[in-house]
N, C-alpha and C positions, 0 to 999 in steps of 0.2 A: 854475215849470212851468205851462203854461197846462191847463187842468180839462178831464181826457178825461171823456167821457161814460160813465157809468155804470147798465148796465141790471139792475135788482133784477127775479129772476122769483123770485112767486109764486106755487105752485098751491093752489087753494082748494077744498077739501070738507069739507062740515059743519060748519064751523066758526064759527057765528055769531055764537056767543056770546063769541069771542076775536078777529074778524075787526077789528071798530073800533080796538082797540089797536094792534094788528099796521099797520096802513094809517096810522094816525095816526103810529108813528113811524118812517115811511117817507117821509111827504110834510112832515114836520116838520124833515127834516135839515139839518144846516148846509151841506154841501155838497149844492148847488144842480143842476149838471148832471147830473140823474138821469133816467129814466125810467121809471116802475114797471108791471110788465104781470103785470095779475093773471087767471090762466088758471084759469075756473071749470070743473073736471071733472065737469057734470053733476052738481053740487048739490043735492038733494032740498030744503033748507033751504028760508033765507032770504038767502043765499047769493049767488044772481046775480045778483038785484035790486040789494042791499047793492053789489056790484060796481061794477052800470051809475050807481049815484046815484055812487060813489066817481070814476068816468069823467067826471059830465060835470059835475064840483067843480074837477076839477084836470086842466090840457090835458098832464101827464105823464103819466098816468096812462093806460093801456091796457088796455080788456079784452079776454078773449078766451071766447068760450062752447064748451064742446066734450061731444060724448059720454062720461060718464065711462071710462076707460081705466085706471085708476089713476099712481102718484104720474110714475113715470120719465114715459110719455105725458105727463104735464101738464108737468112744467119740461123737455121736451123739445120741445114747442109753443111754449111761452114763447120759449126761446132762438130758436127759427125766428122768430119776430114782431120779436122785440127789436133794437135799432142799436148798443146803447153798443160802446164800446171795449172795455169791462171788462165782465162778468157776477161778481153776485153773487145767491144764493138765502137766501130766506127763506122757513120755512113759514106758514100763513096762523094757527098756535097759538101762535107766537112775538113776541117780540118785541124790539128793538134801542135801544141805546145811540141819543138822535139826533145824537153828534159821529162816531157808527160810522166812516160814509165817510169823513167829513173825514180823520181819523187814519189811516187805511188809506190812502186816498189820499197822505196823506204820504209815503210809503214805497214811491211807483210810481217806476219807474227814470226818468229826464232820457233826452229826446233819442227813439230808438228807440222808434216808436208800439206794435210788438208785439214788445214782450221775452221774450214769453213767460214771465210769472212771475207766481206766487201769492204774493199775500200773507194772512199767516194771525194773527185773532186769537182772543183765549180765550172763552170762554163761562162761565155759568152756568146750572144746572139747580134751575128754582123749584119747589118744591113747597108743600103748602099749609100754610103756617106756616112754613116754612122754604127756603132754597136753598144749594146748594154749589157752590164754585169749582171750575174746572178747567182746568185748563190743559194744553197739546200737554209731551209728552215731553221733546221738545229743548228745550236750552236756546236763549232768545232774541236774537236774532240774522241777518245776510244769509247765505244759504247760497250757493254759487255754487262755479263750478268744482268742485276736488275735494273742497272740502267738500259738496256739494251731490251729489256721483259718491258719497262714501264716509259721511257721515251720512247721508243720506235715499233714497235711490235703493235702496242695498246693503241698507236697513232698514227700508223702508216695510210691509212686515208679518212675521205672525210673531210678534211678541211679546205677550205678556199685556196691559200697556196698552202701545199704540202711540206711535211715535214724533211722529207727526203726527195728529190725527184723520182720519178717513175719510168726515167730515161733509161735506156740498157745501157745508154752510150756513156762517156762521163764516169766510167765504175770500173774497177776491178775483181772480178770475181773467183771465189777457188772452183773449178771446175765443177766439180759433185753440184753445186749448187745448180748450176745450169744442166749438165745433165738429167738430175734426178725430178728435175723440175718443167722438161718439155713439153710432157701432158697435158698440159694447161694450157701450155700455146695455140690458141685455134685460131686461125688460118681463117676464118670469116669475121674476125675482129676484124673492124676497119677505122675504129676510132679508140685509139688509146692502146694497141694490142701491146706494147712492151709492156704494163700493168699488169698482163697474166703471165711471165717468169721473171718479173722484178718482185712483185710482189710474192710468191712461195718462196723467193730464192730470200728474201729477208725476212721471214717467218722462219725460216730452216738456218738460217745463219747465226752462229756463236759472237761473233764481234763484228761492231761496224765501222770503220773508221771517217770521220767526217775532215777533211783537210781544211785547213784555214788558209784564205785567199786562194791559192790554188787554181788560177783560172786558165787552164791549160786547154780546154777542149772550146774549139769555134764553130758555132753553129748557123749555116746560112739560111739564112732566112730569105726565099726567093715569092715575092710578091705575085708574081703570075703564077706562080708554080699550084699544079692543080689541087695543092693538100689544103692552099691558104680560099680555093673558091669553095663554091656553092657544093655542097655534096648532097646528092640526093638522097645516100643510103645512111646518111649520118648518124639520124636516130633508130634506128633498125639496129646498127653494126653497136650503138650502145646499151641497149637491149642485152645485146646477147654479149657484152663487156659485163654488164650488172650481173648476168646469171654464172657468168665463168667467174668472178669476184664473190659470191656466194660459194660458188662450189669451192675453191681454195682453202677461206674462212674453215669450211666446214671439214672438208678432209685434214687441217692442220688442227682441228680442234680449240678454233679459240672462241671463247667464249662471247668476246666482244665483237666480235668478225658481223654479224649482221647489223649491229647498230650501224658500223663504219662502211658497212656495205651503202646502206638505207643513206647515210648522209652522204657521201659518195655520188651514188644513183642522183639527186635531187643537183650537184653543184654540178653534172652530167647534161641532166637536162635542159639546165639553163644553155650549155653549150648548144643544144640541139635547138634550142628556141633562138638562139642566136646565129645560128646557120642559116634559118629560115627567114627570121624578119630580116637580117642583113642581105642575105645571096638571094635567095628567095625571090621565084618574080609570080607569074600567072599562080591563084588560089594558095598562097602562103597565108592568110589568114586562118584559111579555112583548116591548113595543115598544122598551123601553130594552138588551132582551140581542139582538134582530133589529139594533140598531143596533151595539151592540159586537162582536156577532159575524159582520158582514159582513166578506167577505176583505178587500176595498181598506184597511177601515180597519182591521183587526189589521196588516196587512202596512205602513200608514204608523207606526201607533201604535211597532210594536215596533221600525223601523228610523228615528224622527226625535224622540229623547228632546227633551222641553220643558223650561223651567222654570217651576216654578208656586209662586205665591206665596200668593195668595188663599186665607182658610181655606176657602170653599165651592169653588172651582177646585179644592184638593188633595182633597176628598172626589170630587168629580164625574172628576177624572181617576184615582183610586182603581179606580172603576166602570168605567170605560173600559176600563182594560187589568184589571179581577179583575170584571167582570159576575156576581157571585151573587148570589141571591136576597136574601140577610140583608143585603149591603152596600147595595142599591139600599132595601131596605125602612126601613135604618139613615136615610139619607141622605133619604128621605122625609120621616120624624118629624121630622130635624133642621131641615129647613126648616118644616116647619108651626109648628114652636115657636116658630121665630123669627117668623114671621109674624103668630103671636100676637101676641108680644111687640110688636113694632110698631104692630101694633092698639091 
């Protein structure tokens, strides 16, 4: 198979201190036909300097300077800038396997320049002293036809862990997918936002390929970093994840899209009850029983039973559908202790 081109977007903010890694094992790859465009969101750093030196090292290399906008805006510029055939995303805190492409690219279909089809490897989540594997749901393997209709399509959310991740990153994708699928990206998502062009882009996708082992992509995981605190807009920004994950459903016509919405929406919630009782300080109770006690979600909660496995999930969905005082206060302590403990 002669080597389609392959454009890597990266959006870059703050991140300087991890930027050099991230670009080195990008421009390091065995597979050669890349192009990497690194879309600086208005950097306050050192940041877009780093960038333009990174540009005029390596004639693959693109950068692009923009007003910050946040993450969706930035690999949303990127993809407008870029040519390859294929897009694949990395964040600018991460960093990759450098046989990544090469092996993913083993596994692009022959023949048909746009097959429409992702291919997807695993990841690892580094932390300091340690990292853990991870791997997608499904077992590995080409998904197509009706396995591709009745494994992933009929199953792409809803579950506790997912079948597929909902990462951009970690994927290979034939461009049309992303393209034809921006619409969806809103820019006021703030919790989960790759869900709305991961998900139409594998609703609209022909084959999906699942690698086995494959744990090429690193993902840092930075404990102070302000994505892992308290966010005050968390359940808001998923709100408005549930109604763009409706909307997708609905314009790709599938039929099962709102049941998977509905179970979705509920393992969501727990997230958002979980931001609160844990980060939460002054009237989080009071924010955790306004959230249980809104109609939409009593009226999802009691009519779309879940399963839950996780022993923090089965506390937090405890609260969900029984919101009293003493269960959210319970569930409070339990966390702090364990957090201790991990200290």
């Amino acid at each position: 198979m002669a080597d389609r081109k392959i454009s890597i977007i990266v959006p870059v903010y703050r991140t300087q201190e991890y930027l050099e890694r991230c670009v080195d094992s990008l421009v390091n790859q065995t597979y050669r036909e890349t192009e990497i465009v690194l879309v600086d969101d208005g950097s306050p750093d050192g940041c877009p300097a780093m960038c333009d030196g990174y540009g005029e090292q390596d004639g693959r290399i693109k950068v692009i300077h923009k007003e910050n906008g946040g993450l969706v805006s930035a690999w949303q510029a990127g993809v407008r800038a870029s040519t390859g055939e294929y897009l694949c995303f990395v964040d600018s805190d991460d960093w990759v396997e450098r046989d990544m492409l090469e092996k993913m690219a083993a596994f692009l279909s022959e023949g048909e320049v746009d097959k429409k089809e992702v291919i997807c490897c695993n990841f690892v989540i580094n932390r300091p002293g340690s990292e853990t594997k991870y791997f997608h749901g499904l077992k590995p393997g080409v998904y197509e036809g009706e396995s591709l209709h009745g494994e992933i399509k009929e199953n792409l959310l809803g579950h506790e862990n997912r079948r597929i991740s909902m990462s951009r990153c970690m994927k290979l994708f034939s461009r049309s997918l992303i393209e034809d699928n921006m619409k969806y990206s809103n820019p006021h998502i703030t919790m989960g936002e790759d869900v709305s062009i991961v998900l139409p882009a594998l609703l609209d996708c022909r084959r999906v390929v699942i690698m086995e082992g494959a744990l090429f992509y690193h993902y840092l995981y930075n404990d102070v970093s302000m994505v892992h605190k308290y966010d005050a807009g968390m359940y808001e920004g998923i709100k408005t994840l549930y109604r763009t994950i409706k909307e997708i459903y609905k314009a790709k016509g599938r039929e099962s899209g709102e049941r998977q919405a509905d179970k979705e929406y509920i393992y969501l919630l727990l997230l958002a009850l979980k931001n609160e009782i844990r980060g939460g300080e002054k009237g989080y109770g009071s924010r955790v029983k306004k959230i249980c006690g809104e109609k939409e979600n009593r009226e999802i909660t009691a009519s779309t039973p879940i399963p839950v496995v996780d022993k923090a999930n089965r506390l937090l969905y405890f609260v969900l559908r029984h919101p009293w005082g003493w269960a959210i206060a319970g569930v409070r302590l339990a966390f702090k202790m364990y957090d201790r403990v991990r200290k």
